[in-house]
BADRENDO-65286 format. One record per atom (N, C-alpha, C): atom name; residue number from 1; residue in one letter; x, y, z. Coordinates in steps of 0.1 Angstrom, whole numbers. Each point is the difference from the previous one (the first is absolute). Layout:
BEGIN
<site "CA"; NUM; "A"; <X; Y; Z>>,
...
END
This chain:
BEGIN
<site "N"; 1; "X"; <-578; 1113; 1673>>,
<site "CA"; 1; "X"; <-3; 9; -11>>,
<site "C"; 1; "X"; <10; 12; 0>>,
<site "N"; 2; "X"; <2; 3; 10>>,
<site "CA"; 2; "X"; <10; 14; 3>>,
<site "C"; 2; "X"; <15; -9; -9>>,
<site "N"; 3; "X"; <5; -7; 7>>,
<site "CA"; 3; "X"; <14; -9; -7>>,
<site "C"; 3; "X"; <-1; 1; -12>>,
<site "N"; 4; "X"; <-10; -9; -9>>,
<site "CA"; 4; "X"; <-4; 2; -12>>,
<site "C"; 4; "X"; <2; 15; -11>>,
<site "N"; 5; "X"; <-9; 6; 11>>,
<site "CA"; 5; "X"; <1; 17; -9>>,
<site "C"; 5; "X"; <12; 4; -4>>,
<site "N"; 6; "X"; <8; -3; 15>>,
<site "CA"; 6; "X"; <13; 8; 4>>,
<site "C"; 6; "X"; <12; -6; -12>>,
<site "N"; 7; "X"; <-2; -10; 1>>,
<site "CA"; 7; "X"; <7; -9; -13>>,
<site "C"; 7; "X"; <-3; 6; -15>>,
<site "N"; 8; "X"; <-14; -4; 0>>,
<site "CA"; 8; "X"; <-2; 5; -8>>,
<site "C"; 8; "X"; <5; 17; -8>>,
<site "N"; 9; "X"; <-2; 6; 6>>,
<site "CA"; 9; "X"; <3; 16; -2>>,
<site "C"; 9; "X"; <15; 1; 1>>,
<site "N"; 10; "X"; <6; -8; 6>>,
<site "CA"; 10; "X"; <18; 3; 1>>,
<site "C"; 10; "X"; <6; -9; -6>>,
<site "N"; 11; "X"; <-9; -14; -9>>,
<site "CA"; 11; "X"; <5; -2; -14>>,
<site "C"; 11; "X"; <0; 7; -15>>,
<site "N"; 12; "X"; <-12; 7; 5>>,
<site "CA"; 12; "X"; <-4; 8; -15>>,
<site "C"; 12; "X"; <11; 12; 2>>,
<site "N"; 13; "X"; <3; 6; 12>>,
<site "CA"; 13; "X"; <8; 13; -1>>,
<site "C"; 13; "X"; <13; -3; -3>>,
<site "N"; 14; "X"; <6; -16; 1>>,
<site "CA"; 14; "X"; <13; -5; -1>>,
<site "C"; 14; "X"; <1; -2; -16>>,
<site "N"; 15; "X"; <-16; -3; -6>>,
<site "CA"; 15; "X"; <7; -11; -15>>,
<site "C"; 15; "X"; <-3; 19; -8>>,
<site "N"; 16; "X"; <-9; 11; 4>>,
<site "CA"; 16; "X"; <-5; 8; -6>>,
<site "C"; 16; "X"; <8; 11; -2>>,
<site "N"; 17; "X"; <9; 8; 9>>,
<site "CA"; 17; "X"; <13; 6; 2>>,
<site "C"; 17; "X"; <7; -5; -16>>,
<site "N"; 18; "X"; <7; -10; 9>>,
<site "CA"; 18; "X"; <12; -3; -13>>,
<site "C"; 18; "X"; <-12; 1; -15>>,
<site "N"; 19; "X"; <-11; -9; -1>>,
<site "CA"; 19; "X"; <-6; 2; -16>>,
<site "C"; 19; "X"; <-3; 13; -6>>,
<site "N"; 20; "X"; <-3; 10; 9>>,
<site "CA"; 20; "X"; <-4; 15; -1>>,
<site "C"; 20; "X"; <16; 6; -7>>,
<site "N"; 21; "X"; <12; -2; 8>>,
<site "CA"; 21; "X"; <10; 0; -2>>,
<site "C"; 21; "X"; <4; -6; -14>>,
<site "N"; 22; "X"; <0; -13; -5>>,
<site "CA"; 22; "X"; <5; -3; -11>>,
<site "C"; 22; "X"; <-11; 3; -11>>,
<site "N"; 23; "X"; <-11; 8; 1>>,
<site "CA"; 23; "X"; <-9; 3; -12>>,
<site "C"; 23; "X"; <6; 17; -3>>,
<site "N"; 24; "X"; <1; 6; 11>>,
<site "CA"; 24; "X"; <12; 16; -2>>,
<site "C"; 24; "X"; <5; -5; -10>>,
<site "N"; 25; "X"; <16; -6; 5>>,
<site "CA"; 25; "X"; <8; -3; -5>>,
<site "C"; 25; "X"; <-4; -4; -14>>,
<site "N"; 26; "X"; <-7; -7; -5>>,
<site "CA"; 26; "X"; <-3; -7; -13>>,
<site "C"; 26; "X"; <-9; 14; -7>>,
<site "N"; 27; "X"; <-7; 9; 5>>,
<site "CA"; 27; "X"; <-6; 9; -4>>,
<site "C"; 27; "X"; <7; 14; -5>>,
<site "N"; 28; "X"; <12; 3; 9>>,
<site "CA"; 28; "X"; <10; 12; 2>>,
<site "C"; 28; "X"; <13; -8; -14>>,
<site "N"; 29; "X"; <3; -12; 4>>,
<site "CA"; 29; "X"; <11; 0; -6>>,
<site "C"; 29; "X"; <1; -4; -18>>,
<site "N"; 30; "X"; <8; 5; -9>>,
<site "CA"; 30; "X"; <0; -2; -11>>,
<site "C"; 30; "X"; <14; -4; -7>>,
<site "N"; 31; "X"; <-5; -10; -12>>,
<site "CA"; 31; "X"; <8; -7; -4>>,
<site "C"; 31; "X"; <-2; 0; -17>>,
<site "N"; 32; "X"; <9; 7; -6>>,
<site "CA"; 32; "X"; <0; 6; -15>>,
<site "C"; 32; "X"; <-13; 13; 5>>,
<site "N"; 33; "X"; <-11; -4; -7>>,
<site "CA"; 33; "X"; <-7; 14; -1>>,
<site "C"; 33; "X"; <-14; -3; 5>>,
<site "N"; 34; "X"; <0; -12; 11>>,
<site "CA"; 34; "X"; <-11; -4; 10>>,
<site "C"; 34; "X"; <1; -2; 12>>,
<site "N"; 35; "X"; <-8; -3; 7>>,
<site "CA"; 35; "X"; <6; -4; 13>>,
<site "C"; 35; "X"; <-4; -17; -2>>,
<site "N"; 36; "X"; <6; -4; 11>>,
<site "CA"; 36; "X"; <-1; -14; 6>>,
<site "C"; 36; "X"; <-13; -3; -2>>,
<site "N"; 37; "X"; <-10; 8; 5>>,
<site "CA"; 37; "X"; <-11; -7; 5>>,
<site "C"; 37; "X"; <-12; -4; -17>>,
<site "N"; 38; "X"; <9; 12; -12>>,
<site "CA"; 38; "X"; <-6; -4; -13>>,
<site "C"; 38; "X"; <6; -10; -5>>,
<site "N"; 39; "X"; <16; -3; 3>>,
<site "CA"; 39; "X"; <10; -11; -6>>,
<site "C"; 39; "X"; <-12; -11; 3>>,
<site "N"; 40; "X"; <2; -1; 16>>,
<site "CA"; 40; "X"; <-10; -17; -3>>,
<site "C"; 40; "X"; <-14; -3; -3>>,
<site "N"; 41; "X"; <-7; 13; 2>>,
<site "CA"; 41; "X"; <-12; 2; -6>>,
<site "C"; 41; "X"; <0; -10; -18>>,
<site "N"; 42; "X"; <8; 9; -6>>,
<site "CA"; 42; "X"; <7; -5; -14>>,
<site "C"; 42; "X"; <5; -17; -2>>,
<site "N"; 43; "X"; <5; 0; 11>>,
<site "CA"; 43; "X"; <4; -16; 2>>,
<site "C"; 43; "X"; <-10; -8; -1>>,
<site "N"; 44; "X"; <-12; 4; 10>>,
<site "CA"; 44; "X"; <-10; -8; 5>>,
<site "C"; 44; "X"; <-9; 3; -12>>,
<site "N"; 45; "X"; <-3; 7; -14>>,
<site "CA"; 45; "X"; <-11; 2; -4>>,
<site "C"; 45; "X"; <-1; -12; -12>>,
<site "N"; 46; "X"; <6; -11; -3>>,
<site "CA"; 46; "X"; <-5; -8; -6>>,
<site "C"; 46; "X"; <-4; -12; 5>>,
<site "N"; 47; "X"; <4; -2; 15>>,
<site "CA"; 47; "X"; <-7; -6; 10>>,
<site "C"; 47; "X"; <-17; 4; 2>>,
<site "N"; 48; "X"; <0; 13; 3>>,
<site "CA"; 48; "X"; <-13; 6; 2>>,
<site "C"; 48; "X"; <-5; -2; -10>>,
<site "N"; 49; "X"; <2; 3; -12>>,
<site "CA"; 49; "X"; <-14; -1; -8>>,
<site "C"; 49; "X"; <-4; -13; -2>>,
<site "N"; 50; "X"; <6; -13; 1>>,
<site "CA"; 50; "X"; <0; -13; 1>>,
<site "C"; 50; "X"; <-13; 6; 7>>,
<site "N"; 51; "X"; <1; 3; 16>>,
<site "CA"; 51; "X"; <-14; -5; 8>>,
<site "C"; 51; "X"; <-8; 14; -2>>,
<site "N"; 52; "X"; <1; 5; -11>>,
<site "CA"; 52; "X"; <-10; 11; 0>>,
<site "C"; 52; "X"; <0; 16; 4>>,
<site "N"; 53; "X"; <13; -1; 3>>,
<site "CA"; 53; "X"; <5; 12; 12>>,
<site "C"; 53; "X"; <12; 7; -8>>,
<site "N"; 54; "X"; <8; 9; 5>>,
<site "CA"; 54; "X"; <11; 3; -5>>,
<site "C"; 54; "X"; <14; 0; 10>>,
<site "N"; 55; "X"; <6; 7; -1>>,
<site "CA"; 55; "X"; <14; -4; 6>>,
<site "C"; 55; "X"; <0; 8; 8>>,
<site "N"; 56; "X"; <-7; 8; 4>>,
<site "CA"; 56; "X"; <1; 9; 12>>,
<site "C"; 56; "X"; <-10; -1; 10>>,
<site "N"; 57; "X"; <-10; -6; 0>>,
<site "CA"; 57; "X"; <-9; -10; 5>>,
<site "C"; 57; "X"; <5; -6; 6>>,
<site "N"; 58; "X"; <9; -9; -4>>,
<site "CA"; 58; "X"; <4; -17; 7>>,
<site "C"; 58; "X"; <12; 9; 8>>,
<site "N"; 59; "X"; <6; 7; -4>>,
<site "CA"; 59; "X"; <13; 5; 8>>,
<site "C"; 59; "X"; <-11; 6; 10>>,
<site "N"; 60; "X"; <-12; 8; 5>>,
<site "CA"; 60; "X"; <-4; 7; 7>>,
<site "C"; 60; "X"; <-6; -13; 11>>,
<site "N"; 61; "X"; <0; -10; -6>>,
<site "CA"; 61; "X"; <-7; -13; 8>>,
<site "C"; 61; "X"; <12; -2; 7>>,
<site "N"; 62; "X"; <12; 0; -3>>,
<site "CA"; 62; "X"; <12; -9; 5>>,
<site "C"; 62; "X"; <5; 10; 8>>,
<site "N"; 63; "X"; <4; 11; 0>>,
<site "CA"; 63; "X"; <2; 12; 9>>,
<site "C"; 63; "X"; <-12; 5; 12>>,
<site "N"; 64; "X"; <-13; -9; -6>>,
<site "CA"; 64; "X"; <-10; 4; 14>>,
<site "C"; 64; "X"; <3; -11; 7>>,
<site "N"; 65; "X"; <6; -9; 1>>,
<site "CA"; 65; "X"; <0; -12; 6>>,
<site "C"; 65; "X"; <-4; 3; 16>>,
<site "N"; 66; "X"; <10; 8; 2>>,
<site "CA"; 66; "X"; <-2; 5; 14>>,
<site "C"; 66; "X"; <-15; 7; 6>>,
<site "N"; 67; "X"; <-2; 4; -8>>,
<site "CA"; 67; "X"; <-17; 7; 4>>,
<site "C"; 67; "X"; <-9; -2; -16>>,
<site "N"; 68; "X"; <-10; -8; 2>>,
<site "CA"; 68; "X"; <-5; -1; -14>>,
<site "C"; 68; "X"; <-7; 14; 0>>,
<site "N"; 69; "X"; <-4; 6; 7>>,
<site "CA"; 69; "X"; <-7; 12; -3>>,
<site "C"; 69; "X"; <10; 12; -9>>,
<site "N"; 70; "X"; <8; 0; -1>>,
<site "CA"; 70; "X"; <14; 7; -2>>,
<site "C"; 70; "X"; <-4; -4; -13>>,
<site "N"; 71; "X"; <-5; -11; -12>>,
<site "CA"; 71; "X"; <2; -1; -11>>,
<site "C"; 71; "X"; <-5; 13; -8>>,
<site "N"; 72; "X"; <-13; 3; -4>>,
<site "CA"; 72; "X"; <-4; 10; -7>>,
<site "C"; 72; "X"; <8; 13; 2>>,
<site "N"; 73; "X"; <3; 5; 10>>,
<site "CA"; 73; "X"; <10; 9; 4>>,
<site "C"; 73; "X"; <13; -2; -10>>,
<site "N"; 74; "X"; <7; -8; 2>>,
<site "CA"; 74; "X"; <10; -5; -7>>,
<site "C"; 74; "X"; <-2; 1; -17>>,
<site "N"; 75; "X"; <-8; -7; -4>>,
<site "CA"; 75; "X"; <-3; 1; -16>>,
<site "C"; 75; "X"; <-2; 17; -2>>,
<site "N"; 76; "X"; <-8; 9; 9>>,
<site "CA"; 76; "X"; <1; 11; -2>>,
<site "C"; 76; "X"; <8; 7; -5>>,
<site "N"; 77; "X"; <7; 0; 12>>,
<site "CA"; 77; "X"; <15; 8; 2>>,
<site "C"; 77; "X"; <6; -7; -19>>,
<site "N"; 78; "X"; <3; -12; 2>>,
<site "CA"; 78; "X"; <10; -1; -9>>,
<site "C"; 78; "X"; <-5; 2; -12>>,
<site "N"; 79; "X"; <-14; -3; -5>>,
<site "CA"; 79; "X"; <-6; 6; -11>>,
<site "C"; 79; "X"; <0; 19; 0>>,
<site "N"; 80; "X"; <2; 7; 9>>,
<site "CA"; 80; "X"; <3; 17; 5>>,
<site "C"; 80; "X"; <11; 1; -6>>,
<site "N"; 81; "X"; <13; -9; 1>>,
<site "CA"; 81; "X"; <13; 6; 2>>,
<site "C"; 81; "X"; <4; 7; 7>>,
<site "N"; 82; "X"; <-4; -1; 14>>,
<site "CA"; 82; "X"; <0; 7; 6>>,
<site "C"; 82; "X"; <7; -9; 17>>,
<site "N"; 83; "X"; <8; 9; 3>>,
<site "CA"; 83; "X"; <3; -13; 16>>,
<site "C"; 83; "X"; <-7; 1; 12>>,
<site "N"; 84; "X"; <-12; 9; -1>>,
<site "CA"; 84; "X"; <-9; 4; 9>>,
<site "C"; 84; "X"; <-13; -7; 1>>,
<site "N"; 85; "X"; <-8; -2; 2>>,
<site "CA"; 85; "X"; <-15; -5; -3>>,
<site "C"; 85; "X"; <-9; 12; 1>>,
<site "N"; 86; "X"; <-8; 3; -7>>,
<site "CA"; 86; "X"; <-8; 13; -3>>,
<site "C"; 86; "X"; <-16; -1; 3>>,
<site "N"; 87; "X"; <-4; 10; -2>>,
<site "CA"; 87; "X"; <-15; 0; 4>>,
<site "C"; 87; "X"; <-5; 4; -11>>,
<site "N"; 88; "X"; <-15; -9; -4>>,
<site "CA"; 88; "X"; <-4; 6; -10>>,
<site "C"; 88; "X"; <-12; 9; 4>>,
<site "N"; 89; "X"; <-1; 10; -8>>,
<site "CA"; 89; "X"; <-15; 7; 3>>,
<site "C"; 89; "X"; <-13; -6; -6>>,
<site "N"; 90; "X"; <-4; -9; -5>>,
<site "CA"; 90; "X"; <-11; -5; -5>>,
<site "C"; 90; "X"; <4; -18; -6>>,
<site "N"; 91; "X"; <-7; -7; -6>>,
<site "CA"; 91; "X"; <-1; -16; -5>>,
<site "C"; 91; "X"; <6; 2; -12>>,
<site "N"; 92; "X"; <-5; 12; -8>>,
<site "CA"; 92; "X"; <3; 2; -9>>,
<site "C"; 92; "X"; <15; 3; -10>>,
<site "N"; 93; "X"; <9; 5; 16>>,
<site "CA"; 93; "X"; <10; 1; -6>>,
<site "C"; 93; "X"; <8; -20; 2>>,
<site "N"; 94; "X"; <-3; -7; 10>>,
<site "CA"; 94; "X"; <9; -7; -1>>,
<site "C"; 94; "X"; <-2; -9; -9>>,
<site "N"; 95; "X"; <-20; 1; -8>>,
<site "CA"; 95; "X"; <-3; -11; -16>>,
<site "C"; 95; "X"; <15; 7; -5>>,
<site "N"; 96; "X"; <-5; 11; -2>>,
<site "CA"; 96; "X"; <10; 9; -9>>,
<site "C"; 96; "X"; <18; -11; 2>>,
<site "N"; 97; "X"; <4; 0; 10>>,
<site "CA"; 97; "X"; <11; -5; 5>>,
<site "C"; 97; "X"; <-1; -15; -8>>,
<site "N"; 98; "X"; <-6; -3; 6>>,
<site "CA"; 98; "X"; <0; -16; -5>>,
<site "C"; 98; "X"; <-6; 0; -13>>,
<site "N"; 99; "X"; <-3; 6; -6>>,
<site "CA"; 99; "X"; <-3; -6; -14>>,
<site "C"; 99; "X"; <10; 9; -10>>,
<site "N"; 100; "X"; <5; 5; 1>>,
<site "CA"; 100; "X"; <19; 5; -3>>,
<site "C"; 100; "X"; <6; -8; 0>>,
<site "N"; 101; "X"; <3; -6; 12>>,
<site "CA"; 101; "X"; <1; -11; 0>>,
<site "C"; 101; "X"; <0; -16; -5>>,
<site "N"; 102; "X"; <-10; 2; -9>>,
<site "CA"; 102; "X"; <-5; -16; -6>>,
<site "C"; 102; "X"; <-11; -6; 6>>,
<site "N"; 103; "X"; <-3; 1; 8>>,
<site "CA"; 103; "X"; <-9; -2; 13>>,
<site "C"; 103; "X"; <-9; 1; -13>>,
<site "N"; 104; "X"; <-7; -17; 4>>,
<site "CA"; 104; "X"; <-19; -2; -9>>,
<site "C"; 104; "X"; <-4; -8; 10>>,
<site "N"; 105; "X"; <-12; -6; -3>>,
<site "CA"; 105; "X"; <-7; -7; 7>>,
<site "C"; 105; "X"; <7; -16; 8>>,
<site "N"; 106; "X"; <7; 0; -13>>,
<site "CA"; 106; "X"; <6; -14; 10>>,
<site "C"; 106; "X"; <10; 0; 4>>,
<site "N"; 107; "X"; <10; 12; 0>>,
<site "CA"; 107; "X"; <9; 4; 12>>,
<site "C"; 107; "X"; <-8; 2; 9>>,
<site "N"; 108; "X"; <-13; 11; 4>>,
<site "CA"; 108; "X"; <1; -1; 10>>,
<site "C"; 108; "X"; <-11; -18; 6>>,
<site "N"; 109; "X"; <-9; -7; -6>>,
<site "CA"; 109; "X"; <-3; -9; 5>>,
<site "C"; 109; "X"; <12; -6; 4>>,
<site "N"; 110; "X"; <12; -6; -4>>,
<site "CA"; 110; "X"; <8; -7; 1>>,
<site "C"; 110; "X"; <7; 3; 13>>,
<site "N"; 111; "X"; <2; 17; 2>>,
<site "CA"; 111; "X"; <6; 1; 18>>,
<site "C"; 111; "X"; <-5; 1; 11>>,
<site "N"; 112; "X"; <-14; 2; -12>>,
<site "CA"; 112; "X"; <-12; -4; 16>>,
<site "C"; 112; "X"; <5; -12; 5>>,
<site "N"; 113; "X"; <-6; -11; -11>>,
<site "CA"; 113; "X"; <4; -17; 2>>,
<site "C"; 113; "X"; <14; -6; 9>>,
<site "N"; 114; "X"; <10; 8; -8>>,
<site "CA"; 114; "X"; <17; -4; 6>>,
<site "C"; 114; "X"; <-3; 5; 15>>,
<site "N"; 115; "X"; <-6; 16; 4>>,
<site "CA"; 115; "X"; <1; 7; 12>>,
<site "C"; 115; "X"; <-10; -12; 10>>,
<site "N"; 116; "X"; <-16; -6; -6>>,
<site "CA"; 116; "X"; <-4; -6; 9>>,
<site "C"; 116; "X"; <9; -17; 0>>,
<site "N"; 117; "X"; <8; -5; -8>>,
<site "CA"; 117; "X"; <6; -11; 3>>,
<site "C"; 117; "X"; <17; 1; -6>>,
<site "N"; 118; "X"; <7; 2; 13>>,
<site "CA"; 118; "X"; <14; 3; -3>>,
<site "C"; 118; "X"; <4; -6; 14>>,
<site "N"; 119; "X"; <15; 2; 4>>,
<site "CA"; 119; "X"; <3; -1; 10>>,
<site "C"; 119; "X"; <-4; 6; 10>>,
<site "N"; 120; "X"; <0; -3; 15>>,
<site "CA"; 120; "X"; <-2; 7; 15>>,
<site "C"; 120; "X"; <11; 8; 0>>,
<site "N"; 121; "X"; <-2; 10; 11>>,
<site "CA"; 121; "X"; <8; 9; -1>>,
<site "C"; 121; "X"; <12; -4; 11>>,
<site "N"; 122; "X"; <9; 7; 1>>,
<site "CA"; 122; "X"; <12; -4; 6>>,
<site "C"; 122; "X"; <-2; 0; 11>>,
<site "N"; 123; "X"; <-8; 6; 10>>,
<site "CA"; 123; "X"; <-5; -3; 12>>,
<site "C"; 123; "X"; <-7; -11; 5>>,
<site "N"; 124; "X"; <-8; -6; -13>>,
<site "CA"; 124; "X"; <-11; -8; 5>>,
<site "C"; 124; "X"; <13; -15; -3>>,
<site "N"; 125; "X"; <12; 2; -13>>,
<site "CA"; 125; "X"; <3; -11; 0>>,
<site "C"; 125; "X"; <14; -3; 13>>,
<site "N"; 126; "X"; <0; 10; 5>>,
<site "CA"; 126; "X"; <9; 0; 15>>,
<site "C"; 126; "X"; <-9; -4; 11>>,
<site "N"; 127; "X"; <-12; 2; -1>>,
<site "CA"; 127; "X"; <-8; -12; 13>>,
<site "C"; 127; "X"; <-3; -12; -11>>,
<site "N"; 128; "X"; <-4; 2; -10>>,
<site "CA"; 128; "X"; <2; -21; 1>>,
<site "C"; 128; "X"; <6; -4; 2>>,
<site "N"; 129; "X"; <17; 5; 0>>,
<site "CA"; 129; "X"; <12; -7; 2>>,
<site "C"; 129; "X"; <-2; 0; 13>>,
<site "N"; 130; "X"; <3; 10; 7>>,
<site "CA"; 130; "X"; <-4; 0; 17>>,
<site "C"; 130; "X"; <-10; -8; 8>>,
<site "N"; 131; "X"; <-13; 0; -9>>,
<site "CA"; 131; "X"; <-10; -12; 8>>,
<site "C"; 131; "X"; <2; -10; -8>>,
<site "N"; 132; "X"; <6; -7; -11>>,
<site "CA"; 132; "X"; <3; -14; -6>>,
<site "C"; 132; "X"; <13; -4; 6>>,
<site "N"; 133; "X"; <7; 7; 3>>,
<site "CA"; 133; "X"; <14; -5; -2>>,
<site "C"; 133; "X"; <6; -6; -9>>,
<site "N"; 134; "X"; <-4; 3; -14>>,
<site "CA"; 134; "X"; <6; -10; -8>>,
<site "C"; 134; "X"; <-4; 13; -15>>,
<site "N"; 135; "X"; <15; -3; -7>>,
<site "CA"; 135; "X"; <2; 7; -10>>,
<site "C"; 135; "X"; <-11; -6; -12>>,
<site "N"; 136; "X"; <1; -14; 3>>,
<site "CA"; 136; "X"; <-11; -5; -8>>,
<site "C"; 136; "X"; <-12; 9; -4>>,
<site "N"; 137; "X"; <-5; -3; 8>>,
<site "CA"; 137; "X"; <-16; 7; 1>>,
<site "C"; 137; "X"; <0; 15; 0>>,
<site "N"; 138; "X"; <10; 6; 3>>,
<site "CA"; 138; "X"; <2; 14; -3>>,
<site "C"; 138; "X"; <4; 4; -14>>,
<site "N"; 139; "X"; <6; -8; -11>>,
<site "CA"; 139; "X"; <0; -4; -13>>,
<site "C"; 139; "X"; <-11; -3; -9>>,
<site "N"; 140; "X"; <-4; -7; 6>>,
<site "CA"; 140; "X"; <-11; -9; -6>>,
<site "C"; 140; "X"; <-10; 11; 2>>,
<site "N"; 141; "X"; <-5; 9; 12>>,
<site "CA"; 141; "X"; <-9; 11; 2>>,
<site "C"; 141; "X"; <3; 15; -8>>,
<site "N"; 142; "X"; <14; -3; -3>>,
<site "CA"; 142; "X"; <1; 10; -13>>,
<site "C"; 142; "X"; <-1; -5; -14>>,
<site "N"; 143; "X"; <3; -7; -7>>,
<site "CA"; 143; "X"; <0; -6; -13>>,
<site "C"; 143; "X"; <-15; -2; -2>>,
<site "N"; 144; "X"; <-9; -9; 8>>,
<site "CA"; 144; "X"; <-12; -3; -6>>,
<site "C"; 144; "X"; <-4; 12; -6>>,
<site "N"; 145; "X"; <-8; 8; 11>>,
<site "CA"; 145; "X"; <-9; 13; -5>>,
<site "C"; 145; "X"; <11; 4; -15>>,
<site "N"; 146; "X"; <12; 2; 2>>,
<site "CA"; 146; "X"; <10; 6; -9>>,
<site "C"; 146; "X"; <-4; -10; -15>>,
<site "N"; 147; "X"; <1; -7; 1>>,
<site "CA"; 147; "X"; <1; -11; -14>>,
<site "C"; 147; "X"; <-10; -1; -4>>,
<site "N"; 148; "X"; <-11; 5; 5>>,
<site "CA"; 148; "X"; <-12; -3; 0>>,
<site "C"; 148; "X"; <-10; 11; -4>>,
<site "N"; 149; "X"; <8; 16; 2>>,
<site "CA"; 149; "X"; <-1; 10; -4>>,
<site "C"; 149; "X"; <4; 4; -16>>,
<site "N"; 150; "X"; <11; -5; 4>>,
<site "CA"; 150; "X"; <6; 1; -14>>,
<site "C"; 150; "X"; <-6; -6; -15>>,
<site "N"; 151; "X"; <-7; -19; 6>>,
<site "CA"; 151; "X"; <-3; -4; -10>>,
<site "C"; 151; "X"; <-13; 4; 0>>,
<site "N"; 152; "X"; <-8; 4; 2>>,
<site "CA"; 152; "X"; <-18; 8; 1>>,
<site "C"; 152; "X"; <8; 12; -8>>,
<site "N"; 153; "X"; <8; 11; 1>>,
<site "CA"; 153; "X"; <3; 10; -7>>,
<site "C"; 153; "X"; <3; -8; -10>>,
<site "N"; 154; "X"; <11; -7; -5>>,
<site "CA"; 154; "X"; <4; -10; -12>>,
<site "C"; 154; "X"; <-13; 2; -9>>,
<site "N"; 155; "X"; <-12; -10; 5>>,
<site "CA"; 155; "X"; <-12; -6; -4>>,
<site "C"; 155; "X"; <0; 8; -9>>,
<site "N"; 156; "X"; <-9; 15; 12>>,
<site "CA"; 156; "X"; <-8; 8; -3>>,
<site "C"; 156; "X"; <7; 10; -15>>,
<site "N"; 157; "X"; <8; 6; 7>>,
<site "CA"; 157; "X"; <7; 4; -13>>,
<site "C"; 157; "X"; <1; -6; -12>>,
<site "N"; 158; "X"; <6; -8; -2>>,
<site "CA"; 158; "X"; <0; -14; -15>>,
<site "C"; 158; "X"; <-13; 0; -7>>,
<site "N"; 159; "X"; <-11; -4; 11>>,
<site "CA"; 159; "X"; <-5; -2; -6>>,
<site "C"; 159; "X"; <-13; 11; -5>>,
<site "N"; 160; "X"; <5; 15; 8>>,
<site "CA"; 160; "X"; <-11; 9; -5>>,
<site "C"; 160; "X"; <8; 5; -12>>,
<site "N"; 161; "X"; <16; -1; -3>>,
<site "CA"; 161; "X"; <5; 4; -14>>,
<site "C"; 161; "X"; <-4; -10; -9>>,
<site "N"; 162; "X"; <-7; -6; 0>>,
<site "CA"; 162; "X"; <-3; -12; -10>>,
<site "C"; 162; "X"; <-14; 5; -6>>,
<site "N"; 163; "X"; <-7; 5; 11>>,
<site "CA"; 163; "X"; <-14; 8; -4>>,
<site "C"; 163; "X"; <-3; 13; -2>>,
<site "N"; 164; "X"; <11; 5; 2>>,
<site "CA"; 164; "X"; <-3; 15; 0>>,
<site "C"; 164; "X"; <15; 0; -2>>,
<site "N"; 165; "X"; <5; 4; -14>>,
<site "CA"; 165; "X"; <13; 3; -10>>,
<site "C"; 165; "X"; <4; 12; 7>>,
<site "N"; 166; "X"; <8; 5; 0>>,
<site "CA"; 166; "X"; <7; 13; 0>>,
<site "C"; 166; "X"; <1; 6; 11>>,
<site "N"; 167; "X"; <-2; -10; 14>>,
<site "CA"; 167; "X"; <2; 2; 15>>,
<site "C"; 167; "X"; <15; -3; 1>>,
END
C-alpha cells in the first residue's frame, strides 16, 4: 500500500509540475491580441459545440489531463481572462460567469456527461501501463470511456437541438 501511494503521489507531482507549467505559459502568453490559451480555445470551438460544449471546455478537459480535478478551475480562469484562478464570493457570481458565456442547460448537461465518461487521468493511465505492461490496454483504457463520452455528448446534444430549436 505504502509503494503504491508513494508512486502514486510522485507520478502525479512529475506529470502535474510541468501541466501547471504549460497552462501559465498558454494563459500569460499572447499572440496578436490573445493569448494561447483563447487561440485554441477558438480552434477547438466547432469541435465543442458538435458535443454540446464549447472550445474552452474541451481545451480545459485536455489541459486537466493530468489532474481531472484541475478541469472547472481551468474553464474558469480562461473564461476570467485572467492567468490566475479566482475565488468567487457566492453561486451566483460564477451562473453569472457561465451564462456570459453561453453556458445553457445542455452545455452544462453535456460536461457533466463528458466529465463522468472521458479519459483516466494521467496517473491512473501510467499504472495501467505499469500493472499491464502493455501499451495496448493502456490505449484501449483511454479511448473507450473517451469515444464513448464523446458519442453520449454527440447523441445528447443533436438530438436535444432537434427538440428544443435555438440551443
Amino acid at each position: 500500500l505504502l509503494d503504491r501511494t508513494i508512486f502514486v503521489l510522485g507520478r502525479a507531482v512529475a506529470v502535474a509540475a510541468p501541466a501547471g507549467a504549460i497552462l501559465w505559459i498558454m494563459a500569460n502568453v499572447t499572440v496578436g491580441d490573445a493569448t494561447l490559451l483563447a487561440h485554441c480555445s477558438n480552434f477547438l470551438d466547432p469541435f465543442g459545440h458538435l458535443l454540446g460544449m464549447d472550445g474552452t471546455i474541451l481545451l480545459a478537459f485536455i489541459l486537466g489531463w493530468p489532474a481531472n480535478e484541475i478541469v472547472v478551475p481551468i474553464i474558469i480562469m480562461a473564461y476570467m481572462c485572467s492567468n490566475s484562478i479566482m475565488e468567487f464570493e457566492s453561486l451566483l457570481e460564477l451562473k453569472t460567469l457561465l451564462v456570459d458565456h453561453g453556458w445553457t442547460w445542455l452545455t452544462a448537461i453535456c460536461t457533466m456527461l463528458f466529465c463522468l465518461m472521458h479519459w483516466p487521468c494521467s496517473t491512473t493511465c501510467f499504472n495501467i501501463k505499469k500493472e499491464s505492461k502493455s501499451w495496448k490496454w493502456t490505449i484501449i483504457s483511454f479511448l473507450t470511456p473517451t469515444l464513448i463520452g464523446m458519442a453520449c455528448c454527440f447523441v445528447v446534444a443533436n438530438i436535444s437541438r432537434i427538440f428544443v430549436p435555438g440551443i
